[in-house]
C-alpha positions as CSV (number, residue, x, y, z in Angstrom):
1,X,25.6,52.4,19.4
2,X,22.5,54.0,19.7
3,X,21.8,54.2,15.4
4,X,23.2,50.9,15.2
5,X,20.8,49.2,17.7
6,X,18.2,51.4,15.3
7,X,18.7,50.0,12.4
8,X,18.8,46.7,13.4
9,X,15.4,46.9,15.3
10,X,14.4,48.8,11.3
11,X,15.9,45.8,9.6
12,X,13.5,43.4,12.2
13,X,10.4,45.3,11.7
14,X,10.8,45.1,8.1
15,X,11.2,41.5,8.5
16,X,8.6,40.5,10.4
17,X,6.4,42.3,7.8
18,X,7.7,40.2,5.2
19,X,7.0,36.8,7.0
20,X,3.5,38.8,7.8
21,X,3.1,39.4,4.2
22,X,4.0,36.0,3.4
23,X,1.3,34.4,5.6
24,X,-1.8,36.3,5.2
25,X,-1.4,36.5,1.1
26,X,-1.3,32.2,1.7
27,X,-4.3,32.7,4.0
28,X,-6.3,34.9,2.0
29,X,-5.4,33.4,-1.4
30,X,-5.3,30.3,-3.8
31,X,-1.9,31.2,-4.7
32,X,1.1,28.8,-4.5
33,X,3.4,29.2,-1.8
34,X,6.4,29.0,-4.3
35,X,4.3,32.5,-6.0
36,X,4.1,34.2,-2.9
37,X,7.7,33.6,-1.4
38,X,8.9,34.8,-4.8
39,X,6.8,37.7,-5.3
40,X,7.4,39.1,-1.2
41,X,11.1,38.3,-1.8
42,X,11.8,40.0,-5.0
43,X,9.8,43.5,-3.1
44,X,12.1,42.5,-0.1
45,X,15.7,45.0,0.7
46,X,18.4,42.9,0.5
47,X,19.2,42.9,4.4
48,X,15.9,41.6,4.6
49,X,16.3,38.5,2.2
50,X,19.4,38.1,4.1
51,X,17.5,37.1,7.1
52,X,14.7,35.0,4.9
53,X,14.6,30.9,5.8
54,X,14.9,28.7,3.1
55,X,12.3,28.9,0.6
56,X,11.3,25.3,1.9
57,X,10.9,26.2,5.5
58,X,8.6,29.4,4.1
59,X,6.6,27.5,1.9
60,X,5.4,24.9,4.8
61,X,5.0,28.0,7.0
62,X,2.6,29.3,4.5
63,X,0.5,25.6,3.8
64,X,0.2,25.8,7.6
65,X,-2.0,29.0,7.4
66,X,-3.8,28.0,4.6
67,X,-7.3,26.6,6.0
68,X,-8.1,22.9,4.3
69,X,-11.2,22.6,1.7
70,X,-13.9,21.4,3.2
71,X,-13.9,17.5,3.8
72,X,-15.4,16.2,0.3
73,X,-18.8,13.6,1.5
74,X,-19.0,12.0,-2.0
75,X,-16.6,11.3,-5.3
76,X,-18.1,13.9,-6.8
77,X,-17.2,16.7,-3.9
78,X,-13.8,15.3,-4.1
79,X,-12.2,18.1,-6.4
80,X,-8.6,19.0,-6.0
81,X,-7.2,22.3,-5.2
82,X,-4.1,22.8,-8.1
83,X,-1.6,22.8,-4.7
84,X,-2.9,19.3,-3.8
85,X,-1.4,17.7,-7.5
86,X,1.9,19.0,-7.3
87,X,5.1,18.6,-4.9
88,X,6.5,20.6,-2.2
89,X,9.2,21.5,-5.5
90,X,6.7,21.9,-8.2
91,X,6.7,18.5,-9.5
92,X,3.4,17.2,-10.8
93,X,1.8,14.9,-8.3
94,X,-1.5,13.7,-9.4
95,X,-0.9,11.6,-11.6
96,X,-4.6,10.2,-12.7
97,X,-7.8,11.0,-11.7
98,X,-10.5,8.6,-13.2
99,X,-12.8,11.9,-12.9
100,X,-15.9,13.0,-10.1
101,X,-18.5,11.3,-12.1
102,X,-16.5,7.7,-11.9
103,X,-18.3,5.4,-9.8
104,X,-15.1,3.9,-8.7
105,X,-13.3,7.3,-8.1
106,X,-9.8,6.4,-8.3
107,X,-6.7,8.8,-7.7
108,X,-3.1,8.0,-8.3
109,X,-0.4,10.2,-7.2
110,X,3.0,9.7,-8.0
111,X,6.4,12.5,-8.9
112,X,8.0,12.0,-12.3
113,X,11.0,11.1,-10.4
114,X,9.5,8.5,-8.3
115,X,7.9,6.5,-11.3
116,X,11.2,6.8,-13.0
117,X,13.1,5.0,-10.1
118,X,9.5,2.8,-10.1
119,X,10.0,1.7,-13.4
120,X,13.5,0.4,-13.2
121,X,13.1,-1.8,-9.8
122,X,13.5,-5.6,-9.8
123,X,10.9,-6.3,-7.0
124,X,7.7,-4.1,-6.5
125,X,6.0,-4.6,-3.4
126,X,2.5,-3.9,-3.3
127,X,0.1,-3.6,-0.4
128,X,-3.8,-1.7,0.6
129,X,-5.2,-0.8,3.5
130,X,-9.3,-0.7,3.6
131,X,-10.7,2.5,5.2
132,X,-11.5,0.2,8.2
133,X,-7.7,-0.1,8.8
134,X,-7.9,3.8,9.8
135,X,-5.8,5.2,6.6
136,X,-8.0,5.5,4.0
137,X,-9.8,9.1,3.9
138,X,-13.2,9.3,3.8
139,X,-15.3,8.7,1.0
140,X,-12.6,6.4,-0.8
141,X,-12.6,2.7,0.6
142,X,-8.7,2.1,0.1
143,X,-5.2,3.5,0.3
144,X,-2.6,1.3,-2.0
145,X,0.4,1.7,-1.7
146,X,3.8,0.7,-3.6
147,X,6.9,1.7,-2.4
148,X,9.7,3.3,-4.7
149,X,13.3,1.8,-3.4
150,X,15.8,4.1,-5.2
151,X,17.9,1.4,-6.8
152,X,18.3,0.9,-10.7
153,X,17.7,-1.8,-12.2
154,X,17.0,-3.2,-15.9
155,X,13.1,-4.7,-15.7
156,X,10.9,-5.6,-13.0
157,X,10.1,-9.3,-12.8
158,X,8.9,-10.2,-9.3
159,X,5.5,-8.5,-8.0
160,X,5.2,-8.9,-4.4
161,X,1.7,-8.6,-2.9
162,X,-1.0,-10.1,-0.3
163,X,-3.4,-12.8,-0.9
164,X,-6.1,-10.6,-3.3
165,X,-7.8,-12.4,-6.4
166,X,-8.7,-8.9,-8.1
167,X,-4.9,-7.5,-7.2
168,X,-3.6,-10.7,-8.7
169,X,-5.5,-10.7,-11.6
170,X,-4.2,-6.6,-12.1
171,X,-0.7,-7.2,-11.7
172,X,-1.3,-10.1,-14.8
173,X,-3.1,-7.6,-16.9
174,X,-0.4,-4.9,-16.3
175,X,2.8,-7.0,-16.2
176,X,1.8,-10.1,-18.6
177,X,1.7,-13.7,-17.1
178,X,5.8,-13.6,-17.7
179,X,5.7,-11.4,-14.4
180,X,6.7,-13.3,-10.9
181,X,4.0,-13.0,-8.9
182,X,4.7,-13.8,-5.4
183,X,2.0,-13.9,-2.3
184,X,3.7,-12.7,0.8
185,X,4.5,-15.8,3.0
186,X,3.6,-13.9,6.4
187,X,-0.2,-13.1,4.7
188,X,-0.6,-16.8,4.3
189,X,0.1,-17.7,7.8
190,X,-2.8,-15.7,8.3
191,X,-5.3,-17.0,6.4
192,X,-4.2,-20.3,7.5
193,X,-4.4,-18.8,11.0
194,X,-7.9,-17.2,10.1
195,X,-9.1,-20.7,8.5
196,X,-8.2,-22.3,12.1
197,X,-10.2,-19.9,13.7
198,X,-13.4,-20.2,11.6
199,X,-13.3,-24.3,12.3
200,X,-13.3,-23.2,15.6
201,X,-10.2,-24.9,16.7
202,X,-8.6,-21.5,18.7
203,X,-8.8,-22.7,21.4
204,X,-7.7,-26.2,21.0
205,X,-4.8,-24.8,19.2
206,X,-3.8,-22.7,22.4
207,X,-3.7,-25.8,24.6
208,X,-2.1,-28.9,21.7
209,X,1.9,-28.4,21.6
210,X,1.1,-31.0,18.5
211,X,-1.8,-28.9,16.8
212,X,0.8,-26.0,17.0
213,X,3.4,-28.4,15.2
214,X,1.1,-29.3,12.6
215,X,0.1,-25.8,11.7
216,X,3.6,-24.8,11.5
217,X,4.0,-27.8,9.1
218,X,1.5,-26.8,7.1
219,X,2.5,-23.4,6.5
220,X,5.6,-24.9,6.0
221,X,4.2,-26.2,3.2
222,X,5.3,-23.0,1.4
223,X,9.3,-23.8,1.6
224,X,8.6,-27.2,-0.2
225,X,10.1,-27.3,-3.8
226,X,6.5,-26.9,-5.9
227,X,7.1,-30.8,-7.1
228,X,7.3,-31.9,-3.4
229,X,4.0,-30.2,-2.5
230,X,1.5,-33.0,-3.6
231,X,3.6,-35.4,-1.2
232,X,3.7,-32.7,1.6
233,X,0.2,-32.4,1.8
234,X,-0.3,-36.1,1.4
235,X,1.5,-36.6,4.5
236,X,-0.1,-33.7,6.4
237,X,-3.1,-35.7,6.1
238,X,-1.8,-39.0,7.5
239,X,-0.4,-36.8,11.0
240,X,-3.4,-34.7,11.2
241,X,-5.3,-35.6,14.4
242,X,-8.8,-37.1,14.3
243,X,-9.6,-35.1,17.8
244,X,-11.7,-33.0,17.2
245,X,-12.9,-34.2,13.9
246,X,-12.9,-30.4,12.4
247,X,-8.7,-30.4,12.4
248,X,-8.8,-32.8,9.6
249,X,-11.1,-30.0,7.6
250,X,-7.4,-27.7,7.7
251,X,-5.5,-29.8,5.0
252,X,-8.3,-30.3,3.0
253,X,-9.1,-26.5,2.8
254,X,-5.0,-26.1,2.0
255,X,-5.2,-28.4,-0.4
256,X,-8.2,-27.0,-2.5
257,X,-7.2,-23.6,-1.9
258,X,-3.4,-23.5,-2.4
259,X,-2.4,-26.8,-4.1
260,X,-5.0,-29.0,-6.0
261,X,-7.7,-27.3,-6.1
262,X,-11.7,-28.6,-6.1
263,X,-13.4,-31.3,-7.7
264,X,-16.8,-29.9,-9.1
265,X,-19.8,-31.5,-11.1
266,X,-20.5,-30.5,-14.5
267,X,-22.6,-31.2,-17.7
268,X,-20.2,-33.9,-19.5
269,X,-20.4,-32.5,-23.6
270,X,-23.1,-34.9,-25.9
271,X,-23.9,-36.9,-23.0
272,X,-27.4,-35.0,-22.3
273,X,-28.2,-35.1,-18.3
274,X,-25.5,-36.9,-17.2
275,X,-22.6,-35.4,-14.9
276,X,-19.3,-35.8,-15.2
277,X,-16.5,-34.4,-12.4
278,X,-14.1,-32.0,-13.3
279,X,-11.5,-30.4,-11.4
280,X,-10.8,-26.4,-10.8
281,X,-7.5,-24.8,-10.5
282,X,-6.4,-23.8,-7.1
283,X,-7.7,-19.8,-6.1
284,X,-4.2,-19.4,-5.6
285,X,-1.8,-22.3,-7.4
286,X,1.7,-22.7,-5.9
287,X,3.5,-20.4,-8.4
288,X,2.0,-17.4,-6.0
289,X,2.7,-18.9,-2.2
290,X,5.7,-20.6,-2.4
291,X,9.0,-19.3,-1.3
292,X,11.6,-21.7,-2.1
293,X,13.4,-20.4,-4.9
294,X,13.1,-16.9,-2.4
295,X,14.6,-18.9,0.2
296,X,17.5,-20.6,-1.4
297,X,18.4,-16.9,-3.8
298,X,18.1,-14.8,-0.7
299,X,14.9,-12.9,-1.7
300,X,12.2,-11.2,0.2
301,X,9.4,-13.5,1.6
302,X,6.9,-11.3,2.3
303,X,6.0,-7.6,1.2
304,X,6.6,-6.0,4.7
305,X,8.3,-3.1,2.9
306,X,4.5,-2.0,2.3
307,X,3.6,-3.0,5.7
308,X,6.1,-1.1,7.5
309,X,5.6,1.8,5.2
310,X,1.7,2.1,6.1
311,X,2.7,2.1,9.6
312,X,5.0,5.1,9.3
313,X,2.6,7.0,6.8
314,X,-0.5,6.1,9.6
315,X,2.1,7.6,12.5
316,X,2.3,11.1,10.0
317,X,-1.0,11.3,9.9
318,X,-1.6,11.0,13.6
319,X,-5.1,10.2,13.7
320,X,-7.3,7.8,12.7
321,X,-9.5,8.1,8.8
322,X,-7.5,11.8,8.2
323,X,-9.1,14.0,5.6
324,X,-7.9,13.5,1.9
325,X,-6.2,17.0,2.2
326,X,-4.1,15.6,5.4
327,X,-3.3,11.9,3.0
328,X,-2.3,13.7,0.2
């Protein structure tokens, strides 16, 4: 009994120096924990590997002893350790890196096997959150995110994203104006909300059981077919209250912003200084907002995917503006 409890106790010792081994070699090197658990375990007795975790579970014990780089203060301090571009299995992770002298700096990361599946999706949903939204590490201004559902399919036609002209105008350059690109319906119920509170009609709006009804309606708008939109808004204007005088200001900022657009003054060609009125296109023509044909096939509305993604990845992170090391 008693050389059996003494080799056990030999077999434990020699162990523990192992795990030891493991740890300070990640502590006091650069070297990738895949390196390290491969070069202790091939030096290891095999009663010993016997007893070993799984490589995973030594691998994160090892990243956990490995002190972070120091918090980058600029673009150009923003340089990536090589364990920061690949997966936890070796994949390559960084996938571009517009370079420390870009005055943009802009990072993408992304597994092979993720922009596979990313590739092949019918709907992409899109969504960014600015570094006052907490994510975003400091010195970059934006975390943007797309999640990768892991169902194949033949082409992506539908990009679904928030209300962003510069995001709108990317998805057209990347995709081609053939691409379905839909604003999420929840993100325009915001603006509308937002446009209410900037006419200063809040609290009005808390207190009308009809001003509630008509901004319902309005955002309604956005389950019209597209042909029935210029007589929605038409009658939108003939219920909208006259008290106080700003509420009738909230169809006519619908209407340039989301439908028909403005009426502007310009220069009319060989007639020297006189004007002539012409009218601009809608910020955001119907073919983004509305959510009819989503409706009626069954699709998605809004791109809460990303939303409710964002939430999860902030609650990983656990605090507010992490370091780029803890995002990444």
């Amino acid at each position: 009994m008693t050389i059996q409890l003494l080799a056990t106790s030999d077999i434990s010792t020699r162990y523990t120096k192992s795990r030891y081994a493991m740890k300070e070699q990640a502590a006091l090197t650069r070297d990738k924990p895949s390196q390290i658990f491969a070069q202790v375990v091939s030096t290891s007795d095999d009663d010993v590997q016997a007893m070993m975790p799984r490589e995973e579970n030594c691998k994160r014990t090892m990243r956990y002893q490995r002190p972070a780089p120091p918090v980058p203060q600029s673009f150009a301090d923003a340089t990536l350790p090589a364990e920061f571009t690949i997966t936890t299995n070796n994949q390559q992770f960084l996938l571009d890196d517009n370079g420390q002298n870009a005055e943009n700096r802009m990072l993408v990361f992304c597994s092979p096997d993720s922009l596979r599946c990313l590739a092949e999706v019918h709907t992409l949903y899109m969504d960014g959150t600015f570094s006052i939204h907490a994510i975003a590490p400091h010195p970059f201004k934006q975390l943007y995110t797309i999640p990768v559902p892991f169902k194949h399919v033949t082409v992506t036609t539908t990009v679904v994203t928030d209300f962003e002209d510069a995001v709108l105008r990317a998805v057209s350059a990347v995709f081609g104006r053939h691409i379905n690109h839909q604003g999420c319906f929840y993100h325009l119920t915001q603006a509308t909300w937002r446009k209410i509170q900037n006419l200063g009609l809040g609290p009005h709006y808390k207190i009308s059981d009809d001003f509630r009804l008509f901004r319902g309606m309005m955002d309604g708008l956005a389950f019209l077919p597209v042909s029935d939109l210029p007589n929605g808004v038409h009658l939108l204007r003939i219920l909208c209250q006259d008290d106080p005088p700003e509420a009738a200001k909230l169809p006519d900022y619908f209407d340039a912003t989301y439908v028909s657009g403005n009426m502007r003054r310009n220069a009319a060609p060989g007639q020297g200084l006189r004007l002539g009125m012409r009218r601009t296109p809608a910020m955001f023509p119907p073919t983004v907002w509305n959510v009819h044909d989503a409706a009626v096939n069954g699709d998605s509305r809004t791109n809460n995917v990303s939303e409710g993604l964002n939430n999860k990845f902030f609650n990983l992170v656990v605090y507010a503006h992490p370091s780029i090391w803890r995002v990444v």
